[in-house]
C-alpha positions in Angstrom: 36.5 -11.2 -11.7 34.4 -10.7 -8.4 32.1 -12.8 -9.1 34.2 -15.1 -10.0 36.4 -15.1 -7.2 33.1 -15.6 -4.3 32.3 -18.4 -6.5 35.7 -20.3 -5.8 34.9 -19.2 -1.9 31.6 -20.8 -1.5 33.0 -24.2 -3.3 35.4 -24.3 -0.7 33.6 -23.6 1.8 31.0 -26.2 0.9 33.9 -28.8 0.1 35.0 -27.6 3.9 31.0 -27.8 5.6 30.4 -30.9 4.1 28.5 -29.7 1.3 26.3 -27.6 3.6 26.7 -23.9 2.8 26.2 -21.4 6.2 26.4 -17.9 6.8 28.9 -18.3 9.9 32.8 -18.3 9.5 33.2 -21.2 12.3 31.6 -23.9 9.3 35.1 -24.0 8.0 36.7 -25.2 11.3 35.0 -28.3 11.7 34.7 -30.2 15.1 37.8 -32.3 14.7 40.0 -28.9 14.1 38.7 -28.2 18.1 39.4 -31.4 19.7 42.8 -31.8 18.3 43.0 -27.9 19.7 41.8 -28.9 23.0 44.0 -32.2 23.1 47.1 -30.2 22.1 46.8 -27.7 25.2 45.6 -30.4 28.1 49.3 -31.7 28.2 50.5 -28.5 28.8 47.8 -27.2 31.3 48.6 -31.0 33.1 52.2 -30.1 33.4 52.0 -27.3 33.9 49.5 -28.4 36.9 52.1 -30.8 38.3 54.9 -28.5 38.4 52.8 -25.8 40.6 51.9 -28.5 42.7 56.0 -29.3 43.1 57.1 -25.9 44.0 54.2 -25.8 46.0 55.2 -28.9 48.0 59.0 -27.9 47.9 58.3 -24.3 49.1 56.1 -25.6 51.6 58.8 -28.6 52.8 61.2 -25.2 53.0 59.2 -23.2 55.4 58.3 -25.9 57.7 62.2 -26.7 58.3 62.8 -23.1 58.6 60.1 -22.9 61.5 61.3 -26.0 63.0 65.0 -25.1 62.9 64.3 -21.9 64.6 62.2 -23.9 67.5 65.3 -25.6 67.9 67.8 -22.5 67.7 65.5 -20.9 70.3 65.7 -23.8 72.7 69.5 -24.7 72.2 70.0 -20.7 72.8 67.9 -21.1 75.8 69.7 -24.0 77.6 72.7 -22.5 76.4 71.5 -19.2 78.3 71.2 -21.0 81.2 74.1 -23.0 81.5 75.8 -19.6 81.4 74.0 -18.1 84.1 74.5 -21.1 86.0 78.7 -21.1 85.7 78.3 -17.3 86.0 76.8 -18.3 89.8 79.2 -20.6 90.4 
């Protein structure tokens, strides 16, 4: 029974290698089973790339306006300041 089961196992694996029987396991993944591996995660990984690079661009956008709208807020509180003192004189 042993025997008779490695026998099935090296007929598939030399149906699987192309008739070429080796020692390592990878010979039943051939080359094509690793492209359509590598093409099935690129669209993910570039998607995944673009939407990074969109929360990047939004959370940068944010934090720019925040800094600008406090440089305004400091100078309308400034001139605000002023015009205060200023009635306060008068």
């Amino acid at each position: 029974m042993h025997l008779a089961a490695s026998v099935e196992v090296r007929r598939r694996i030399r149906v699987v290698c192309g008739g070429v029987e080796e020692r390592y396991h990878w010979c039943i993944m051939d080359a094509a089973w690793w492209w359509n591996a590598i093409w099935s995660v690129i669209p993910t990984i570039v998607i995944g790339a673009m939407f990074g690079l969109i929360i990047y661009a939004a959370l940068n956008a944010d934090r720019k306006v925040r800094q600008e709208r406090k440089s305004i807020e400091v100078e309308e509180r400034e001139r605000f300041e002023a015009e205060r003192a200023r009635r306060a004189e008068s």
